[in-house]
ZATORKOL-607310 format. One record per residue (C-alpha): z, x, y. Coordinates in steps of 0.5 Angstrom, whole numbers, padded with zeros to 4 digits, always signed. Example, Ala and Ser with C-alpha at 12.3 -4.5 7.8 and 13.67 -1.06 7.14 Angstrom:
2
+0016+0025-0009;+0014+0027-0002;
//
This chain:
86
+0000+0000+0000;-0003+0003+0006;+0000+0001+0014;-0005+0001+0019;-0003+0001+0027;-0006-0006+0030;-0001-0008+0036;+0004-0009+0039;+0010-0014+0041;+0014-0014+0047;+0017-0020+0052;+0014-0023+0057;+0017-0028+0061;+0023-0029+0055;+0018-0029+0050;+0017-0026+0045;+0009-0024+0045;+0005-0020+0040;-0001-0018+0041;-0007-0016+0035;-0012-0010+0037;-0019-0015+0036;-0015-0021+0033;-0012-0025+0040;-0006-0026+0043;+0001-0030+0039;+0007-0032+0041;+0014-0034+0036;+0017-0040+0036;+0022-0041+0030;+0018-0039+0024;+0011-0040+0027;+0006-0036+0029;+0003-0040+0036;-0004-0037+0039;-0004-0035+0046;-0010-0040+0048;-0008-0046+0046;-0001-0046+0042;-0004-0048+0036;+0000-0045+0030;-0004-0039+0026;+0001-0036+0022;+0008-0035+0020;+0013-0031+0021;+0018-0029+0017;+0023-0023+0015;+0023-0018+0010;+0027-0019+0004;+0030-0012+0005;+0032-0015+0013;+0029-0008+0015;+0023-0011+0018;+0018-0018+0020;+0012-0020+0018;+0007-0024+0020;+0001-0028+0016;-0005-0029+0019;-0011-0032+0016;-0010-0028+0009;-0008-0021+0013;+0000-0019+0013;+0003-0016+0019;+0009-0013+0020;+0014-0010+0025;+0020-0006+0025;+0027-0010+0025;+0030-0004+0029;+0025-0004+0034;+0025-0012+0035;+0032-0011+0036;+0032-0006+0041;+0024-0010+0045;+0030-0015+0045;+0036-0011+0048;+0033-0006+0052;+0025-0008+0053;+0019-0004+0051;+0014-0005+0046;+0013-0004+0039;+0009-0002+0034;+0006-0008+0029;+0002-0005+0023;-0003-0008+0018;-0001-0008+0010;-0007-0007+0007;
//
């Protein structure tokens, strides 16, 4: 199982924003994955059965995002990384 960098995840206006290099714009609410231009639901969130990180389901691609670095976008700002699992 490979990783491949594809974007990123931050705040912006109180909400947590993850944007997908070529894919588009989402925004989390609760468990759902809500696209950027119309706030449909595209995908799921979830956290990892081991709790060390977030994965995204989208159109049969998984994303994953470290937990540590969403706790720290969420406690101090920045960004971070959101990998394809291939």
């Amino acid at each position: 199982m490979g990783f491949q960098k594809i974007g990123r995840i931050g705040l912006f206006e109180g909400r947590m924003i993850c944007v997908l290099d070529g894919v588009g714009g989402f925004h989390f609410e609760g468990q759902a994955l809500r696209s950027m231009k119309d706030g449909c639901m595209v995908g799921e969130v979830a956290k990892s059965r081991s709790g060390r990180a977030v994965n995204l389901r989208l159109d049969g691609r998984m994303f994953t995002a470290a937990w540590a670095d969403l706790v720290r976008v969420v406690q101090k700002g920045g960004k971070a990384a959101v990998f394809e699992v291939a």
